[in-house]
N, C-alpha and C positions, 0 to 999 in steps of 0.2 A: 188153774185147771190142769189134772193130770192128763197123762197122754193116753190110758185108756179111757177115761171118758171122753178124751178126743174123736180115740178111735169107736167106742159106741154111736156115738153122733155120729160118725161117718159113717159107719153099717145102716144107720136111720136112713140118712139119702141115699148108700145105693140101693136101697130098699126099693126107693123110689122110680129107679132107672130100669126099664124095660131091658135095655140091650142087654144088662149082667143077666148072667147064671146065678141064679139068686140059692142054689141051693152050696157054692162056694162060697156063699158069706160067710155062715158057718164057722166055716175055717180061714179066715183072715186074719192075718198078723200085720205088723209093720213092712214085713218084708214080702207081702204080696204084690205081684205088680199088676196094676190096674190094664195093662192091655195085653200081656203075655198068658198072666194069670186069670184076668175076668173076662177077657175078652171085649174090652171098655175100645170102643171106637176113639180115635184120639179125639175127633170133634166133642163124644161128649166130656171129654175133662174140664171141656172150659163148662160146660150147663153144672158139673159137681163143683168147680169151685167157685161159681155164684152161688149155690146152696148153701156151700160151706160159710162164705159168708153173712150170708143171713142168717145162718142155723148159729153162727159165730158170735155174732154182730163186729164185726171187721172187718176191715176193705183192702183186698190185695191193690201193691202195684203192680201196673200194667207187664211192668220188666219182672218182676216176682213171677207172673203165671207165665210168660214169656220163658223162665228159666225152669221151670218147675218139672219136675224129674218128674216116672211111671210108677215110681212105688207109693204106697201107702205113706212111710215112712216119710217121705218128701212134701206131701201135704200136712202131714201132722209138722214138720218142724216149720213148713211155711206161717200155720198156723199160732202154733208157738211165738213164734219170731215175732211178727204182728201182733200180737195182745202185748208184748215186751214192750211193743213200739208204741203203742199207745197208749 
């Protein structure tokens, strides 16, 4: 799976998130940061990378989202990393 279809999938779910500024989607890169940039409440990172998982089908570990940096960037390689892994 390439890393812009990554990141399309990911525009899908924050689609779905109220808190974002949905008209910033838009303009998303890797190097967007999910709460400087979108305004993403930290709490909801962890409800996006449940999504990301199912939208995925892969299961973070606990210590992966525990580690898991604000940019976009940092989701797509968690993701990456994970399909590697399995």
């Amino acid at each position: 799976m390439e890393r812009t279809e990554i990141l399309a999938g990911l525009v899908e779910i924050l689609k779905t998130v109220r808190m974002i500024d949905q008209d910033k989607l838009a303009f998303i890169t890797e190097d967007t940061d999910f709460i400087a940039d979108l305004k993403t409440p930290s709490t909801e990172m962890i409800n996006i990378a449940a999504k990301a998982e199912q939208k995925f089908d892969i299961e973070f570990d606990d210590d992966d989202i525990d580690d898991l940096g604000s940019k976009v960037k940092d989701i797509i390689d968690l993701i990456v990393a994970t399909k590697e892994r399995d």
